[in-house]
Residue frames as a rotation matrix with the C-alpha (Angstrom) as fourth column:
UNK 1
0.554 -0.251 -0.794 106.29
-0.159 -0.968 0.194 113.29
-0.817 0.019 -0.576 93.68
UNK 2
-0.259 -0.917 0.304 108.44
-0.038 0.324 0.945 111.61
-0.965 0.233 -0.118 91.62
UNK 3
-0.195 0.628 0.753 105.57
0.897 0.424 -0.121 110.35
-0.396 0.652 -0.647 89.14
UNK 4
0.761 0.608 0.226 104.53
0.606 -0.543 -0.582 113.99
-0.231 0.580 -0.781 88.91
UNK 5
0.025 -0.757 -0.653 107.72
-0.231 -0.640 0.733 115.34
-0.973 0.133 -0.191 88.42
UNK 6
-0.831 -0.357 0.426 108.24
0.106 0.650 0.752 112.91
-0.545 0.671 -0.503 84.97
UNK 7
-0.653 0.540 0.532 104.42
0.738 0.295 0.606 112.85
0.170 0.788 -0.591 84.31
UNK 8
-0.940 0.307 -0.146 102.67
-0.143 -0.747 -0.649 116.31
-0.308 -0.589 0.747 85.53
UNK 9
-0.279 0.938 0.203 98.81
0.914 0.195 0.356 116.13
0.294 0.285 -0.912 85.49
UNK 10
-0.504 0.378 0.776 96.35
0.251 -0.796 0.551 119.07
0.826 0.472 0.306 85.96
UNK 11
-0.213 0.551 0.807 94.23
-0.975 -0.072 -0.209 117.48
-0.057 -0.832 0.552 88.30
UNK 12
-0.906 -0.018 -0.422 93.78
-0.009 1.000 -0.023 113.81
0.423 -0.017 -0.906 89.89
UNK 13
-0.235 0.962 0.136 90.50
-0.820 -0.272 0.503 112.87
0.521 0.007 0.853 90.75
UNK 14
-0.797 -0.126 -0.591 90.13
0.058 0.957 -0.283 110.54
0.601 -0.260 -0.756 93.74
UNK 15
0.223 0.794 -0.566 87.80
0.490 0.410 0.769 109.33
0.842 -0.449 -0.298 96.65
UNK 16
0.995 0.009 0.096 87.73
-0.090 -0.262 0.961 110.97
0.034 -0.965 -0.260 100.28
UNK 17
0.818 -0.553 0.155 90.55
0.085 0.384 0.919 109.10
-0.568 -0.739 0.361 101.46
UNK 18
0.162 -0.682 0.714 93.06
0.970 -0.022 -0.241 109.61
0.180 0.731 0.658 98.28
UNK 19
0.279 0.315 0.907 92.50
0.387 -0.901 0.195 113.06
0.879 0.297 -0.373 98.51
UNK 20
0.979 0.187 0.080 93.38
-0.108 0.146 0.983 113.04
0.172 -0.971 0.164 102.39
UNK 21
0.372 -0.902 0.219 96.94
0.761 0.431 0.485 111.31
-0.532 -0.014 0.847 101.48
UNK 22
0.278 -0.094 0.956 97.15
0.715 -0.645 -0.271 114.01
0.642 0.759 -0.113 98.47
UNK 23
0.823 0.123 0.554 96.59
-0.004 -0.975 0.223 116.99
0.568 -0.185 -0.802 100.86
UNK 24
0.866 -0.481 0.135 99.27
-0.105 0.089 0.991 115.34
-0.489 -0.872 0.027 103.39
UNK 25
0.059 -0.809 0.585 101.84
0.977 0.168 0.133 116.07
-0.206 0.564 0.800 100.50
UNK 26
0.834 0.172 0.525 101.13
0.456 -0.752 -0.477 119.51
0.312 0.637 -0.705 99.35
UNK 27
0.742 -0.658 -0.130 104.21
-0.234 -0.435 0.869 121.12
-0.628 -0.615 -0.477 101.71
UNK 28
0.032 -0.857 0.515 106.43
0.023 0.516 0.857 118.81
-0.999 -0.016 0.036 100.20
UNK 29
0.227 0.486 0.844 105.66
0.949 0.085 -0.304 119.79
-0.219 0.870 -0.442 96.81
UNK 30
0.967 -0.076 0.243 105.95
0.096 -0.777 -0.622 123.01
0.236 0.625 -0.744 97.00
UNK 31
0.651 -0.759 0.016 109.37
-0.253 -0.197 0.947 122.64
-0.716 -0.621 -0.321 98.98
UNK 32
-0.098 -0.692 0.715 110.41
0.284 0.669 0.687 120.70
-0.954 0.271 0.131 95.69
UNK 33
-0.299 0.399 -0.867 108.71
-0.494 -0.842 -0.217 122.81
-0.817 0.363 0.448 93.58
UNK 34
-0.869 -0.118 0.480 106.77
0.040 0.951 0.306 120.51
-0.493 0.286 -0.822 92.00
UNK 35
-0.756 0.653 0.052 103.71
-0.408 -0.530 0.743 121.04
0.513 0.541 0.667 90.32
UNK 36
-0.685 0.635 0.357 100.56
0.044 0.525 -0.850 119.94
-0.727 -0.567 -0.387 92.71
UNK 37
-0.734 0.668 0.124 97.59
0.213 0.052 0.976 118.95
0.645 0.742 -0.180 90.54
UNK 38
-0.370 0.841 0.394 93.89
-0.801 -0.504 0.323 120.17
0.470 -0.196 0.861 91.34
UNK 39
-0.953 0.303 0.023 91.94
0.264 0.863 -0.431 117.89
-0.151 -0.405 -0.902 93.13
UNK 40
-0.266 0.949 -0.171 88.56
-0.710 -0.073 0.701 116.82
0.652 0.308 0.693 92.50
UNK 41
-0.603 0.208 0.770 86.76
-0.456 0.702 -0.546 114.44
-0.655 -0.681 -0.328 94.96
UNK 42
-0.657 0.501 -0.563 84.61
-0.267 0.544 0.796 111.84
0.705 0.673 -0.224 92.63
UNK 43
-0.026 0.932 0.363 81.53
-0.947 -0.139 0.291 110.92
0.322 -0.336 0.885 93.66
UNK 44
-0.678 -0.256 0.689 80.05
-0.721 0.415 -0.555 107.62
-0.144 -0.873 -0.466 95.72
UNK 45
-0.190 0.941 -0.279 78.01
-0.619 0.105 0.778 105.34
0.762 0.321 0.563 95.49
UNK 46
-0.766 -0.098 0.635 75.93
-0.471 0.757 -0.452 102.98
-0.436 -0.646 -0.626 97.70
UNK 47
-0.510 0.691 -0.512 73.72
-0.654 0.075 0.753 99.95
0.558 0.719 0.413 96.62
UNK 48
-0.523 0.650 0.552 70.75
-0.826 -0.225 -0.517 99.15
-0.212 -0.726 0.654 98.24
UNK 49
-0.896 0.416 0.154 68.86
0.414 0.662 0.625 95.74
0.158 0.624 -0.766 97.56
UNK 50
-0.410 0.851 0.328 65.00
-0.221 -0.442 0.869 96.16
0.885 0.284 0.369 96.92
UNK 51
0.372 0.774 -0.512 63.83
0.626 0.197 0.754 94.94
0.685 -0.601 -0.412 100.24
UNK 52
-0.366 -0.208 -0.907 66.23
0.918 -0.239 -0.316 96.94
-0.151 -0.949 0.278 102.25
UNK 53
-0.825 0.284 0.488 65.15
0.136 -0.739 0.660 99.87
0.549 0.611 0.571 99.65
UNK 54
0.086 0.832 -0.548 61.47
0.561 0.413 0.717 98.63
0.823 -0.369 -0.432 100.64
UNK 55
0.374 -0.144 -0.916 62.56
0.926 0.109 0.361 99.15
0.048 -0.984 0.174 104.71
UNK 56
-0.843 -0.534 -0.068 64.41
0.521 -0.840 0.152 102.49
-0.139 0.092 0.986 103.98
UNK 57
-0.637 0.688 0.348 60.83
-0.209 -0.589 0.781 103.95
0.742 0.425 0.519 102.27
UNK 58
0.294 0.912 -0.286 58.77
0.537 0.090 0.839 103.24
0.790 -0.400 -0.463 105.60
UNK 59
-0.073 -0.134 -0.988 61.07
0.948 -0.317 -0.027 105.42
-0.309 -0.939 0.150 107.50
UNK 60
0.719 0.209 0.663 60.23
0.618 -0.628 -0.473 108.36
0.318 0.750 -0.580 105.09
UNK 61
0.264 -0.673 -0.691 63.82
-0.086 -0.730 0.678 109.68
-0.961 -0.119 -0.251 104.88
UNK 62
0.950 -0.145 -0.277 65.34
-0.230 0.275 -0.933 110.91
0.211 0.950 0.228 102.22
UNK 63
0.628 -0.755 -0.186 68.83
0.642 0.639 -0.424 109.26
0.439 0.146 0.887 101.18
UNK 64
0.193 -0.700 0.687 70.87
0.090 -0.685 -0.723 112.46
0.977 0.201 -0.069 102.53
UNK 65
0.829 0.511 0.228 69.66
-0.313 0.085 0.946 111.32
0.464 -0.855 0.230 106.10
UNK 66
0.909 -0.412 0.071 72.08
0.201 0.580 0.789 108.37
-0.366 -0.703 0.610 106.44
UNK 67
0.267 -0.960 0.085 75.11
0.607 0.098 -0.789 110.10
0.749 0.262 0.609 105.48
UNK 68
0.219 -0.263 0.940 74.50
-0.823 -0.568 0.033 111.71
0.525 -0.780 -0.341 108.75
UNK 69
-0.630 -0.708 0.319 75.87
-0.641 0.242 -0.728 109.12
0.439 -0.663 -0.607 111.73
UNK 70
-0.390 0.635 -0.667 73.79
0.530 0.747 0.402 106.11
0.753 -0.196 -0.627 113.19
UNK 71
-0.466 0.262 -0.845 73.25
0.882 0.067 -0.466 108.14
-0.066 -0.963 -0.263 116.38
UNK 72
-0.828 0.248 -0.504 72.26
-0.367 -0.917 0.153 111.34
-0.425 0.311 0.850 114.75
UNK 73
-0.693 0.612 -0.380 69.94
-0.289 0.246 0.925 109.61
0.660 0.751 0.006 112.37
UNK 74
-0.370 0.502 -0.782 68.10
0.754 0.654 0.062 107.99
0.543 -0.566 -0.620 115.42
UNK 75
-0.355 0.382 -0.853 67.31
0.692 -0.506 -0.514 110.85
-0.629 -0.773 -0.085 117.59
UNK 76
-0.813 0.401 -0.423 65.99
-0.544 -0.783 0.302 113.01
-0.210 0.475 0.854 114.16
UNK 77
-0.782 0.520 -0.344 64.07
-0.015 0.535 0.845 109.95
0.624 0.665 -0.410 113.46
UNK 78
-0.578 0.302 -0.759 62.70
0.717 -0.257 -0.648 109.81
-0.390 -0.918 -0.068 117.17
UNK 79
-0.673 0.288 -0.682 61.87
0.203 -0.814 -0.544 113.36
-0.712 -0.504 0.489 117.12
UNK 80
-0.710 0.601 -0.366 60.03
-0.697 -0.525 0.488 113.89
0.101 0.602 0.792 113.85
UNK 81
-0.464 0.698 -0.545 57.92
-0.202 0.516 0.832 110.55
0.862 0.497 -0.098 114.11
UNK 82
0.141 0.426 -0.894 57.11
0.899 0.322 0.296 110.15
0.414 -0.846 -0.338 117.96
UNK 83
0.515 0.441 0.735 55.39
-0.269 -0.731 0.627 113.05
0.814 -0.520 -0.258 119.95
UNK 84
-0.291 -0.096 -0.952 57.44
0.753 0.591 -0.290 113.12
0.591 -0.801 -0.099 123.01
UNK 85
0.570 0.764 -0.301 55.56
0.801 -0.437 0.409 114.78
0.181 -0.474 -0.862 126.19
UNK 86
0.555 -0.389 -0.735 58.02
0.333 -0.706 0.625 117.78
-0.762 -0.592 -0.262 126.71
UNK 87
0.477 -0.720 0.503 60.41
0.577 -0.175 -0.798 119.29
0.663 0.671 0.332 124.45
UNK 88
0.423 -0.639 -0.642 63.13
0.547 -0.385 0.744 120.92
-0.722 -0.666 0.187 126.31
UNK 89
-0.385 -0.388 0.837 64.20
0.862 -0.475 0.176 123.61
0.329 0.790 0.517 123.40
UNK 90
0.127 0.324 0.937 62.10
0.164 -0.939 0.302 125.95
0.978 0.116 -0.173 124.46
UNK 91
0.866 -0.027 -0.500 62.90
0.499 -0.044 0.866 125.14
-0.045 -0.999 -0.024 128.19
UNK 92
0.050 -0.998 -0.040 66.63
0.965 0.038 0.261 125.86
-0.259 -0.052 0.965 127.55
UNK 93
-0.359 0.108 0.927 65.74
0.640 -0.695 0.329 128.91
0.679 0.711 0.181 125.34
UNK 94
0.800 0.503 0.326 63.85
0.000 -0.544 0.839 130.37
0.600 -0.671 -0.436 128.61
UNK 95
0.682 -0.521 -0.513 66.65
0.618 0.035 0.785 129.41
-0.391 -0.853 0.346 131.31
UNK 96
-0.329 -0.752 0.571 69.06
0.935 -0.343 0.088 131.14
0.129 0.563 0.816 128.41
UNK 97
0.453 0.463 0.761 66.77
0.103 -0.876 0.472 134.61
0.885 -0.136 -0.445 128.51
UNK 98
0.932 0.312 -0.185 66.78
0.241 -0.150 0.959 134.22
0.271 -0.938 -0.215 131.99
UNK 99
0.587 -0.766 -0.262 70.30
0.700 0.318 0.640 134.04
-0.407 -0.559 0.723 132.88
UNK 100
-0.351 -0.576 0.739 71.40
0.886 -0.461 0.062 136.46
0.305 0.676 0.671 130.23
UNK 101
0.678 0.687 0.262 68.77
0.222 -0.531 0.818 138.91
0.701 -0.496 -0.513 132.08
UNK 102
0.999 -0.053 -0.008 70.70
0.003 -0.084 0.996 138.21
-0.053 -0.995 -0.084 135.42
UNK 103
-0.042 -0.962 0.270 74.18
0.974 -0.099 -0.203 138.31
0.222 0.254 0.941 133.59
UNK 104
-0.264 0.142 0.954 73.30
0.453 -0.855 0.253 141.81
0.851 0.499 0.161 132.21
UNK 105
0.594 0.685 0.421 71.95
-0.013 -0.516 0.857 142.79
0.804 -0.514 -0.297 135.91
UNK 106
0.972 -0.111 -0.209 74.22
0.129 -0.494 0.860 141.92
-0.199 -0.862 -0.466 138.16
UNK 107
-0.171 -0.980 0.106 77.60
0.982 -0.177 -0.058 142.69
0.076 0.095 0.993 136.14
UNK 108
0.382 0.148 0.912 75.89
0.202 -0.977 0.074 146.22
0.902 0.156 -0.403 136.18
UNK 109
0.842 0.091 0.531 76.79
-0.322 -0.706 0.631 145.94
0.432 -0.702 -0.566 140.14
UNK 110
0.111 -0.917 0.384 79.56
-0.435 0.302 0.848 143.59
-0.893 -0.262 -0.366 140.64
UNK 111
0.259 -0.405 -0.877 81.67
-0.929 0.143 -0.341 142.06
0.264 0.903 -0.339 137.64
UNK 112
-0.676 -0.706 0.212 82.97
-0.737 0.634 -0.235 139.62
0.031 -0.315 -0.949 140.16
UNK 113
-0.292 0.709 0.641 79.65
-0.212 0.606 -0.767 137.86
-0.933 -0.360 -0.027 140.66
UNK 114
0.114 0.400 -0.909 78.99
-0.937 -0.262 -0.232 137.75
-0.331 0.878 0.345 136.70
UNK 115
-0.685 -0.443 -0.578 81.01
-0.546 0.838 0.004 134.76
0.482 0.318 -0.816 136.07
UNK 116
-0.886 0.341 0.313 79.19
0.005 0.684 -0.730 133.05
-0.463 -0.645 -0.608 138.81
UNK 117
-0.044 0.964 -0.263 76.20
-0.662 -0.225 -0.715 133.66
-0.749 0.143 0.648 136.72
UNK 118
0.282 -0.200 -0.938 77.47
-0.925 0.202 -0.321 132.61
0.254 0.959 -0.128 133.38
UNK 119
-0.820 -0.570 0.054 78.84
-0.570 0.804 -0.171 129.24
0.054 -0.171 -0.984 135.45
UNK 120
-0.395 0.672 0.626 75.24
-0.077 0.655 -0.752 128.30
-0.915 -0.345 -0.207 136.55
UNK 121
0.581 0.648 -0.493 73.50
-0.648 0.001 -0.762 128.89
-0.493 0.762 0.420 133.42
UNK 122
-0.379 -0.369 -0.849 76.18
-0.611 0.788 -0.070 126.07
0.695 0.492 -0.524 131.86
UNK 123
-0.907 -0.265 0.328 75.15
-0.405 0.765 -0.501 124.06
-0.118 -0.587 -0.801 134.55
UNK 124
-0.290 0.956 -0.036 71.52
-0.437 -0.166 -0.884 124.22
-0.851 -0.241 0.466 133.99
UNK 125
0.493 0.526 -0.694 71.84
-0.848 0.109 -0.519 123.67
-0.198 0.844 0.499 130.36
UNK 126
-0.721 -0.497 -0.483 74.13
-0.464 0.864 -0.196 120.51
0.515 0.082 -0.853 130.86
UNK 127
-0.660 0.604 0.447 71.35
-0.005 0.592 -0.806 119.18
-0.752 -0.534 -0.387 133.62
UNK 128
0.400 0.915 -0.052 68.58
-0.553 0.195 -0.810 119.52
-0.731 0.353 0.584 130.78
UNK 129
0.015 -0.021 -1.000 70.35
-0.985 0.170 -0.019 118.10
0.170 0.985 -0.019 128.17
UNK 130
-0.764 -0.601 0.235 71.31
-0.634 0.631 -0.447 115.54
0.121 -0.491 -0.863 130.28
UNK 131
-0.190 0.905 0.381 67.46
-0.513 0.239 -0.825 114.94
-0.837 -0.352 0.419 130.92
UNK 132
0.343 0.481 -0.807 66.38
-0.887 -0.118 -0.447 115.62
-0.311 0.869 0.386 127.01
UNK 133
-0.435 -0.699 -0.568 69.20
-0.872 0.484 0.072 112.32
0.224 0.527 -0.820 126.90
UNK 134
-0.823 0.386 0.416 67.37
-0.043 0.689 -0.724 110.30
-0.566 -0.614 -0.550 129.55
UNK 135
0.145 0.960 -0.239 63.86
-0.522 -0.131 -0.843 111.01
-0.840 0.247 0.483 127.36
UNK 136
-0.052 -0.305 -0.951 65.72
-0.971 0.239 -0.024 109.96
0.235 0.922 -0.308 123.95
UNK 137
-0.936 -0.352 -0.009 66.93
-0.353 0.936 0.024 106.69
0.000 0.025 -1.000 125.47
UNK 138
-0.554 0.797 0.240 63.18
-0.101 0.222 -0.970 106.19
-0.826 -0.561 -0.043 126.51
UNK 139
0.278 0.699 -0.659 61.65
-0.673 -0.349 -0.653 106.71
-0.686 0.625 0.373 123.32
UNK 140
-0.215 -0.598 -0.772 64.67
-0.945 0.328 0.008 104.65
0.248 0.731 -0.636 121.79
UNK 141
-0.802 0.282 0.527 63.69
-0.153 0.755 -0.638 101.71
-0.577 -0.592 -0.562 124.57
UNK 142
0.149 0.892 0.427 59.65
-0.115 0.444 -0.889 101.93
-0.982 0.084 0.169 123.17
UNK 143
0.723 0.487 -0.490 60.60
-0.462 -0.188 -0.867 101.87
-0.514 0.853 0.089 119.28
UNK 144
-0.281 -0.922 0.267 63.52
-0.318 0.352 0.880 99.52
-0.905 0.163 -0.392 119.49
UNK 145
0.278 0.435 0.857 62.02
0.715 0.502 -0.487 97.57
-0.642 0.748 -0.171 116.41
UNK 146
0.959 0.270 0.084 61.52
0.255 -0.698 -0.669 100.37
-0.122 0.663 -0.738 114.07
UNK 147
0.636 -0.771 -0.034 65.32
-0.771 -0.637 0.023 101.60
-0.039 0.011 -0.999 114.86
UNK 148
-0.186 -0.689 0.700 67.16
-0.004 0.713 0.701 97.83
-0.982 0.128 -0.135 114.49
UNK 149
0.264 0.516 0.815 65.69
0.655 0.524 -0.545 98.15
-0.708 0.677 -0.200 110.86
UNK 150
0.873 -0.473 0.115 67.31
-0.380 -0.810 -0.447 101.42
0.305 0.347 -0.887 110.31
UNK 151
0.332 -0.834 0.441 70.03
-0.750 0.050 0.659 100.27
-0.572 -0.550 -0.609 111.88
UNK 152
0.062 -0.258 0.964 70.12
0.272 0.934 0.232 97.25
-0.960 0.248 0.128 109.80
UNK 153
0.787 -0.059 0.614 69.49
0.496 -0.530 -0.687 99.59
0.366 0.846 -0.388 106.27
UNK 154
0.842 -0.537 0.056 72.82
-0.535 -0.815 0.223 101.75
-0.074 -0.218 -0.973 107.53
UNK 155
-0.045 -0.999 0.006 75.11
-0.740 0.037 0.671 99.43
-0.671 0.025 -0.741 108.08
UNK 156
0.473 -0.028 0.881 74.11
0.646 0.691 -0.325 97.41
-0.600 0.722 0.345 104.68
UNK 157
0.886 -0.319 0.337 75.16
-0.031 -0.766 -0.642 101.26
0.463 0.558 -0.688 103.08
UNK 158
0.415 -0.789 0.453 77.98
-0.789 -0.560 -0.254 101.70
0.454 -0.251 -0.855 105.56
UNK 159
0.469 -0.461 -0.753 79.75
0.380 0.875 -0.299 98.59
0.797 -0.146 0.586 106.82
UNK 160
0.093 -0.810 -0.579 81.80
0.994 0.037 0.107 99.13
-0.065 -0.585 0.808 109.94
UNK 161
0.611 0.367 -0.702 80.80
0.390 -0.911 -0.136 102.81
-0.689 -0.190 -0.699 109.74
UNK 162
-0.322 -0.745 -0.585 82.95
-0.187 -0.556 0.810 103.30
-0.928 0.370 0.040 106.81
UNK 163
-0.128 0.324 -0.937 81.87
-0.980 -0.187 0.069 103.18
-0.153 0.927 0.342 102.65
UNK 164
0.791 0.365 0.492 80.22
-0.112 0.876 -0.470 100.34
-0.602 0.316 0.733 100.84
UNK 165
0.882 -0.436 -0.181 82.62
-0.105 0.193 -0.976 100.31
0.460 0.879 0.124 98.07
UNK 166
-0.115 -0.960 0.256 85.80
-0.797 -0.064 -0.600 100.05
0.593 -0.273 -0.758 100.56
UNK 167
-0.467 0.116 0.877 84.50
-0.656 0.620 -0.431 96.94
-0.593 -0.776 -0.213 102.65
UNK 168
0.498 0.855 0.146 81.93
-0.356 0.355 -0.864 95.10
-0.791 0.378 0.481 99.48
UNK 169
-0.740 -0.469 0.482 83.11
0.269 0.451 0.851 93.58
-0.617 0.759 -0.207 96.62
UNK 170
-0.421 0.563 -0.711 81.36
-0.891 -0.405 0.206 94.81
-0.172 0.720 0.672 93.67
UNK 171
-0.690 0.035 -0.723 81.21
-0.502 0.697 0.513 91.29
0.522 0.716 -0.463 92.38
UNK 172
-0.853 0.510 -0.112 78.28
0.497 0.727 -0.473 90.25
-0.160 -0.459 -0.874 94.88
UNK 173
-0.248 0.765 -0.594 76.07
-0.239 -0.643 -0.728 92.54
-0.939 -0.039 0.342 93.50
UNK 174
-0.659 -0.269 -0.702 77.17
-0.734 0.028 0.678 91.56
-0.163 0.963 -0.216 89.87
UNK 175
-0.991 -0.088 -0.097 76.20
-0.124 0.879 0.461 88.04
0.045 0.469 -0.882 90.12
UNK 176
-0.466 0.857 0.219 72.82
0.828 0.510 -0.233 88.33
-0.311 0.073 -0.948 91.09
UNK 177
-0.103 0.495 -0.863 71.69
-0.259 -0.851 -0.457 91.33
-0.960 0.177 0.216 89.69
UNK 178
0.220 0.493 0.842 69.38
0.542 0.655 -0.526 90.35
-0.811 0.572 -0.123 86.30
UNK 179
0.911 0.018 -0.413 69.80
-0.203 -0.850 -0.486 93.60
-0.360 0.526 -0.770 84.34
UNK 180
0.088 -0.980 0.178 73.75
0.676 -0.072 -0.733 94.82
0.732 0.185 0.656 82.89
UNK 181
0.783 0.318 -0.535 74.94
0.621 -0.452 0.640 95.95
-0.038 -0.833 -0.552 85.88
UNK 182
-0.302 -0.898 -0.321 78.13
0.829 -0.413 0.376 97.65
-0.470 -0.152 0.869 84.97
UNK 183
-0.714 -0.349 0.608 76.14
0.678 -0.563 0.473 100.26
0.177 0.750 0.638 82.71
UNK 184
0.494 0.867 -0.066 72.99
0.529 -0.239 0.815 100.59
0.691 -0.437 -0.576 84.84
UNK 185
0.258 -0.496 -0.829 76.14
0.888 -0.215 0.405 101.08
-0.380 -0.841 0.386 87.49
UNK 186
-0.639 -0.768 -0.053 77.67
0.737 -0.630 0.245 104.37
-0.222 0.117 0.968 85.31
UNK 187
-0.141 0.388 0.911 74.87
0.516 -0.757 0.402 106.19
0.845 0.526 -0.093 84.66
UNK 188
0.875 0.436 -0.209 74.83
0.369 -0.323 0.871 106.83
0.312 -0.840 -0.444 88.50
UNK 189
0.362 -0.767 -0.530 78.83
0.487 -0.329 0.809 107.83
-0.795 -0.551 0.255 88.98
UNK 190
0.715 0.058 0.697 80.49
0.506 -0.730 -0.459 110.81
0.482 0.681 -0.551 87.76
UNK 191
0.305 -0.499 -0.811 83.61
0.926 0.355 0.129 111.47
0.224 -0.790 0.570 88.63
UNK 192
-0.755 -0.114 0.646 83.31
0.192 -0.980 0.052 115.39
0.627 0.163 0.761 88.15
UNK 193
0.489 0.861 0.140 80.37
-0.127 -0.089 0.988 114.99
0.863 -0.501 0.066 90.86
UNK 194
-0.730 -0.678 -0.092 80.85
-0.330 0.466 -0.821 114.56
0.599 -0.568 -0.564 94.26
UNK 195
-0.131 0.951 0.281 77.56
-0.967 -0.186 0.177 113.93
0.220 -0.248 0.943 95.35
UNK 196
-0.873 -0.263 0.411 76.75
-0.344 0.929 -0.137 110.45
-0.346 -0.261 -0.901 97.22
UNK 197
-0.224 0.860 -0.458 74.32
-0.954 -0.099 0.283 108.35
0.198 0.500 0.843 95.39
UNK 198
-0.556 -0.026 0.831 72.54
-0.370 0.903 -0.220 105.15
-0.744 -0.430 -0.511 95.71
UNK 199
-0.627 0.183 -0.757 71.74
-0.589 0.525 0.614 102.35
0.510 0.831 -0.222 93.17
UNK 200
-0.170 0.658 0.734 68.71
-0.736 0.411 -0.538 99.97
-0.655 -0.632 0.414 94.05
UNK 201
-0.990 -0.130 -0.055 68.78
-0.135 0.751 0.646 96.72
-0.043 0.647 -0.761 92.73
UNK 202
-0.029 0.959 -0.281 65.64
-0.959 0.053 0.279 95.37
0.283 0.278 0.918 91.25
C-alpha cells in the first residue's frame, strides 16, 4: 500500500496467485483511500519435451484437456475412447422423469408424502452414480497402461498438482534445448493474454 501510495500504477499484471494476494487487499485500500490498480492475469506457460509431446498426441486430446484435474481427465478419457456396456445417463434421465411424474402426482393428493418422493429419487440417483463409479474404476483397472502415461504427461505439466513454472527451474530446459530458447520462449507468453500455453521442445 505503501509502494502505491508513493508510486501509483494503473494496472499490475501478475500470475494466478499474485493476483489472489492483490484481491486480499482491495478493502484495505479503499479504507485508505488508496488508489487500487487494474489487474490483469498474464498468461502461462507449460513445456513439454518431444517424447512426452509424442505420448500426449496418442491420447488425441487437445492441450485444454489437462488443465482440467487428473481425475476428470481420466474418466473423459475412459468415456470417449472405451465403449463401456451401459451408460447410466440415460438411466438417471428416466428414474428423473419418473419421479418427477410421481412428485407432480402425489403432491396433487398429499403434500406430506411429496418430500418422501423427492428423498427417494436422491437416493436412486446416488445408488447409480455410485454404480457408474464402480464401472469407471473397472475400465480404469483394464487400461491402467494407457492412463499411467497420461498420468505421467500431467504431472511433467503440473508437478505436485500445481504450475510448471512454480516447482521447475527454467534453467533445465535452457541447457539442453539446441535452438535460443529465451526467444523461441517469448513468442509464446504475453502478458496481456491469459491463456495457458505450451512450448514443445524439439
Amino acid at each position: 500500500m505503501y509502494q502505491e501510495r508513493i508510486l501509483p500504477n494503473l494496472a499490475y499484471v501478475g500470475g494466478g496467485g499474485e493476483l489472489a494476494y492483490w484481491l486480499e487487499r482491495k478493502l484495505q485500500f479503499n479504507e485508505a483511500k488508496i488508489s487500487y490498480p487494474i489487474l490483469i492475469r498474464r498468461n502461462s506457460i507449460g513445456i513439454l519435451s518431444a517424447k512426452n509431446y509424442k505420448q500426449w498426441q496418442a491420447f488425441d486430446l487437445d492441450f485444454t484437456s489437462f488443465v482440467k484435474p487428473i481425475h476428470q481427465l481420466e474418466k473423459s478419457y475412459i468415456k470417449d475412447n472405451y465403449e463401456m456396456p451401459y451408460s447410466l445417463t440415460k438411466a438417471k434421465e428416466q428414474f428423473e422423469s419418473l419421479f418427477q411424474e410421481l412428485h407432480e402426482e402425489i403432491n396433487s393428493i398429499d403434500p406430506s408424502l411429496a418430500k418422501a418422493i423427492l428423498a427417494e429419487a436422491k437416493k436412486s440417483n446416488n445408488g447409480l452414480s455410485m454404480i457408474e463409479a464402480k464401472l469407471l474404476k473397472h475400465f480404469k483397472g483394464k487400461n491402467q497402461v494407457d492412463l499411467m502415461r497420461m498420468q505421467k504427461v500431467y504431472d511433467f505439466l503440473f508437478p505436485d498438482n500445481s504450475l510448471q513454472e512454480r516447482k521447475v527451474n527454467f534453467l533445465q530446459f535452457y541447457i539442453n534445448y539446441e535452438g535460443d530458447f529465451l526467444d523461441d520462449l517469448m513468442k509464446y507468453l504475453n502478458p496481456l493474454e491469459k491463456d495457458f500455453q505450451i512450448m514443445v521442445l524439439d
